[in-house]
N, C-alpha and C positions, 0 to 999 in steps of 0.2 A: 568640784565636789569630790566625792570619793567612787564615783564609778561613770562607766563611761558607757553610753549605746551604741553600738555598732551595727551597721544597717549596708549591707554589701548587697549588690545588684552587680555580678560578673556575666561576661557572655561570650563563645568561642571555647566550653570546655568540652571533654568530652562528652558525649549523648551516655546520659543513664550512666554516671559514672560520680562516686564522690570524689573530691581534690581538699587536703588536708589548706589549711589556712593561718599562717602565722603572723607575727610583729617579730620582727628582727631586728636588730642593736640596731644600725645603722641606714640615714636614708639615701644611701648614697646609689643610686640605678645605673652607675656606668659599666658594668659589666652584663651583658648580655645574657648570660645564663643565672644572672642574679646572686654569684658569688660576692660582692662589694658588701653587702648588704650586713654581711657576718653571719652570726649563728641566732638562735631565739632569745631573745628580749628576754632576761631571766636576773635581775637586779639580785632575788633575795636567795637565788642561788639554790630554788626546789625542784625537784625531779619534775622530767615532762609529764603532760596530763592531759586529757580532753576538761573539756569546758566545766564536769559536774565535777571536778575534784579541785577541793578547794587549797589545796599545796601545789602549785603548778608555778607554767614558768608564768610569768606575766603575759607573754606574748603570744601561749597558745589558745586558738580561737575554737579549734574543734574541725569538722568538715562541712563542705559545700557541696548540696548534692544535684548535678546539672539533671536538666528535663531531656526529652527527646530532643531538642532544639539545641542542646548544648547551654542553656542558661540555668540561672542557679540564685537562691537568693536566701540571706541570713540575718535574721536578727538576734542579738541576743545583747547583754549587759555584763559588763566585766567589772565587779567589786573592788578588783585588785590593782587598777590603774586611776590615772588622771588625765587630761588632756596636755596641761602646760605645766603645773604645778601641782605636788602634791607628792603623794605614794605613786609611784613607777609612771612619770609620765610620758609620754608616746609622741610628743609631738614632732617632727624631724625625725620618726623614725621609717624603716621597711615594713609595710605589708607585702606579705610574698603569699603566689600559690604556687601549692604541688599540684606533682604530674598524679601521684595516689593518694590516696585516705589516709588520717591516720587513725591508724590504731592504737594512739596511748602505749606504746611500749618504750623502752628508754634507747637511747635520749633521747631523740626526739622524733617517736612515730611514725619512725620508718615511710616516710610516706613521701620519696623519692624526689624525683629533679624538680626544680623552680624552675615552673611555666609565664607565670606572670610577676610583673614588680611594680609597686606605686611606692611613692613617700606621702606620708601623713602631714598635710598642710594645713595652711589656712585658704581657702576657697573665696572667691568676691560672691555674693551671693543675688541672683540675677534676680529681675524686675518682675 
């Protein structure tokens, strides 16, 4: 279709702390500190943006705010991608989190090192 739900359950962030949350070019997780990955998923080439601005890069998600516990969970719907086919789609690509929030400032919200990395698959889906 033309948009996609994204429904993130992370855990081990900081306590009481937001961490910015992207899609990156690439799904490639061999590098440790998540530089393999490249830069934000950004096909149509618009300035970076949190979630409500609708000229963004493709692959900005907005932030993830952990609990006391260090967990954190997000749902939201992104208009501007697709899954396999279509306008900007993600499949094979990086989700990455930061170490900070971002703040929507350019390029891309400032919102410091990659703590975590996953590739966007296809999943077996259990019984």
């Amino acid at each position: 279709g033309s948009e996609v739900h994204v429904t993130a359950d992370i855990e081990g962030l900081t306590p009481g702390q937001k961490h910015a949350m992207h899609i990156h070019q690439y799904g490639d997780p061999s590098a440790a500190d998540g530089m393999a990955t490249g830069g934000h998923y950004n096909p149509a080439g618009h300035p970076h943006g949190l979630p409500d601005v609708a000229k963004r890069h493709a692959g900005d998600l907005g932030n993830l705010e952990a609990d006391a516990t260090g967990k954190a969970h997000l749902e939201l719907t992104l208009e501007n991608t697709a899954i396999a086919s279509g306008k900007n789609p993600i499949l094979g690509r990086a989700v990455i989190v930061h170490a900070k929030m971002d703040d929507g400032g350019q390029p891309v919200g400032n919102a410091g090192g990659r703590i975590a990395q996953g590739v966007i698959g296809v999943a077996k889906q259990g019984k």
